[in-house]
NUNULO-180732 format. One record per atom (N, C-alpha, C): x, y, z; residue in one letter. Coordinates in steps of 0.2 Angstrom, whole numbers, padded with zeros to 4 digits, always signed. Each point is the difference from the previous one (the first is absolute). Layout:
<dokols>
XYZa...
</dokols>
This chain:
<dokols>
-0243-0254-0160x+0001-0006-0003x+0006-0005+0003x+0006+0002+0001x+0003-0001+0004x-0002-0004+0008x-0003+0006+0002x-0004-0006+0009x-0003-0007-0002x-0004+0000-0007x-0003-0005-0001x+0005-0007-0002x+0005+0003-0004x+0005-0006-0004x+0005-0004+0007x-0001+0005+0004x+0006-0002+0006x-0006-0005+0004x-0004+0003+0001x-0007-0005+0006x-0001-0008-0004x+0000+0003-0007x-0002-0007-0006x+0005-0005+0001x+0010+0004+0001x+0004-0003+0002x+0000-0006+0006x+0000+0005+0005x+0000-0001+0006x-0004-0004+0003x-0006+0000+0000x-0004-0003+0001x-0003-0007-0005x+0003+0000-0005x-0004-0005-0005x+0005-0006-0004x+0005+0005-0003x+0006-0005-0003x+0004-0003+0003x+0000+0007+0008x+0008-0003+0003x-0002-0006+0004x-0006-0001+0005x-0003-0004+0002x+0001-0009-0002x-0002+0003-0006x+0000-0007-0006x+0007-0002+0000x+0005+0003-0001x+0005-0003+0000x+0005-0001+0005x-0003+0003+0006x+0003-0003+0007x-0003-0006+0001x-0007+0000-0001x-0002-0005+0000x+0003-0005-0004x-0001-0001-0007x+0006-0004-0004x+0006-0005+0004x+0004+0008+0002x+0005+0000+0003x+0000-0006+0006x-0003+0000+0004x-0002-0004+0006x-0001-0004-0002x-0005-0003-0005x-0002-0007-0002x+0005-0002-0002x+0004+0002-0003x+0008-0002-0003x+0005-0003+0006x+0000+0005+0006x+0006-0001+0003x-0004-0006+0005x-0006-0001+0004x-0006-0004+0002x+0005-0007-0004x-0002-0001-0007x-0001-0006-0004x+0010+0000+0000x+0006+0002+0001x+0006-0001+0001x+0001-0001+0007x-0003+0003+0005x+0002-0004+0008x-0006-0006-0001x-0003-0002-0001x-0004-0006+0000x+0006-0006-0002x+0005+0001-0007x+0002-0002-0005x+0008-0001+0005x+0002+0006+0003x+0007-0002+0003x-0001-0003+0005x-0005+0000+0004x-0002-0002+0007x-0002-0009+0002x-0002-0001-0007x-0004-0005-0002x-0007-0003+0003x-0001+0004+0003x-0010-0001+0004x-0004-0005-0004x-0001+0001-0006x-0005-0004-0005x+0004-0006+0001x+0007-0003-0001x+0001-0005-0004x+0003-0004+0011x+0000+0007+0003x-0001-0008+0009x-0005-0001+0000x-0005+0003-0002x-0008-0001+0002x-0001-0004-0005x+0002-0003-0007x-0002-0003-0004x+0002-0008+0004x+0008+0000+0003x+0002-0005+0001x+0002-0003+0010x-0009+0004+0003x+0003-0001+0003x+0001-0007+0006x-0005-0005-0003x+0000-0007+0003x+0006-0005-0005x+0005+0004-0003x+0006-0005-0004x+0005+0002+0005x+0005-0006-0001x+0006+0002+0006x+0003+0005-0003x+0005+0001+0004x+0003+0008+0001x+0004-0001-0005x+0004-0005-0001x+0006-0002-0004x+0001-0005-0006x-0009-0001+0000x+0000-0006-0004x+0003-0007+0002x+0000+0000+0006x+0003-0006+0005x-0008-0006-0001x+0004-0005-0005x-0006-0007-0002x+0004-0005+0002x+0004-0001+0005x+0005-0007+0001x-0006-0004+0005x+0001-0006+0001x-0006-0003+0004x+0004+0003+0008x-0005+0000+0002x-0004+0000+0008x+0002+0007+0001x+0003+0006-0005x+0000+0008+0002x-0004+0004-0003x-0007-0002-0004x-0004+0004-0003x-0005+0002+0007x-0001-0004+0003x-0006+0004+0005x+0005+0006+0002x+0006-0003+0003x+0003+0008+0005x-0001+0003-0007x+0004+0001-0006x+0003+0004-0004x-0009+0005-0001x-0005-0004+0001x-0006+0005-0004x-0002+0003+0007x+0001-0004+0006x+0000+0005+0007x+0005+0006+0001x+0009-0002-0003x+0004+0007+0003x-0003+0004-0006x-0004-0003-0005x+0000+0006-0005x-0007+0005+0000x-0005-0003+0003x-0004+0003+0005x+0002+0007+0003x+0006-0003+0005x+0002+0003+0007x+0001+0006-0003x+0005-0002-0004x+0005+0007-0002x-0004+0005-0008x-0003-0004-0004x-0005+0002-0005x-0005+0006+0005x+0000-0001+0005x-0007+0002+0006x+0003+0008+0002x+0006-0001+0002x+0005+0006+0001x+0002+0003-0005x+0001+0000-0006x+0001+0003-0007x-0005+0004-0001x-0005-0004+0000x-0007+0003-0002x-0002+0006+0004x+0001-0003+0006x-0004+0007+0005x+0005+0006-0001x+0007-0001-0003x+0005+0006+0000x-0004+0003-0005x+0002-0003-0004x-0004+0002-0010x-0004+0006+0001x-0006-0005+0004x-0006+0004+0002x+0000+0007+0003x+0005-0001+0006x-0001+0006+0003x+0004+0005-0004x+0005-0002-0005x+0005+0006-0004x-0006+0003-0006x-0004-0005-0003x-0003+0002-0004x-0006+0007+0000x-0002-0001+0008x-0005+0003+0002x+0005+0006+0002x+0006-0001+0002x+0002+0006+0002x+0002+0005-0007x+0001-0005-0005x+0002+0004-0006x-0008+0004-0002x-0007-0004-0001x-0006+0003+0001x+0000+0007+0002x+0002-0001+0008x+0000+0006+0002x+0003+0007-0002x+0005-0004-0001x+0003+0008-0002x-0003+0001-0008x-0001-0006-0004x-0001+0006-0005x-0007+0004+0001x-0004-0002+0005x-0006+0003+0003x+0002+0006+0001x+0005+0000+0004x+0001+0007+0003x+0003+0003-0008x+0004+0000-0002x+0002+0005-0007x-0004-0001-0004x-0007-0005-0002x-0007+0005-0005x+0000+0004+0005x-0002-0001+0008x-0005+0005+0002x+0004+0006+0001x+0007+0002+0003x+0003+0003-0002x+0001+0009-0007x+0001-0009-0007x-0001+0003-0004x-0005+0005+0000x-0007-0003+0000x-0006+0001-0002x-0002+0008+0003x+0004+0000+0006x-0003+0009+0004x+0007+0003+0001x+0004-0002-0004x+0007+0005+0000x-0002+0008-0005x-0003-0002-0002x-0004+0008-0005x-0005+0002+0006x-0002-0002+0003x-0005+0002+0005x+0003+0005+0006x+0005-0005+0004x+0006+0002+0004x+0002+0007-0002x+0002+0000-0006x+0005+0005-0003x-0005+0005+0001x-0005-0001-0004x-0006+0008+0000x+0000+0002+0006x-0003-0005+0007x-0001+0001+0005x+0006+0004+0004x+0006-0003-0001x+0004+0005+0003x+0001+0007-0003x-0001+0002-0005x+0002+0005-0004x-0005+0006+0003x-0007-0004+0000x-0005+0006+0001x+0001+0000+0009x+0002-0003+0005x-0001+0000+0006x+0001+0005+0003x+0007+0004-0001x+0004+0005+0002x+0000+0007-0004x
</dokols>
């Protein structure tokens, strides 16, 4: 009974709640990094600069550097993707790993 309570573990609760897990920390770098809300705002100037004749530059440098913010975002986002990609998959065959080394030798 045992083998099966641990695989029900392993395999079925804990999953859920890595999972959980990632959507939580996912939905916090979104939140500290602010992605949703450059990309919400990204044809408004940078500084909210409305004085006459400096809205065009203002919505242009905020382009520029909104353009560069993003693609960093992006690329830390995917980088965080990855790694939790590797620790599911990780997780997922460390019971696997373990057996495999034991019976090898």
């Amino acid at each position: 009974m045992l083998p099966v309570r641990f695989l029900k573990f392993w395999y079925l609760e804990a999953p859920r709640g890595l999972i959980a897990y990632f959507v939580s920390l996912n939905s916090a770098f979104l939140h500290l990094f602010s992605l949703p809300l450059l990309v919400k705002t990204y044809f408004r100037p940078w500084k909210n600069e409305y004085r006459e004749g400096l809205v065009g530059f203002s919505v242009g440098m905020g382009i520029f550097i909104k353009t560069f913010v993003i693609a960093v975002d992006i690329l830390l986002f995917f980088l965080l993707l990855l790694a939790q990609a590797l620790v599911f998959a990780g997780f997922i065959l460390w019971p696997i790993v373990t057996v495999a080394f034991l019976f090898q030798g």
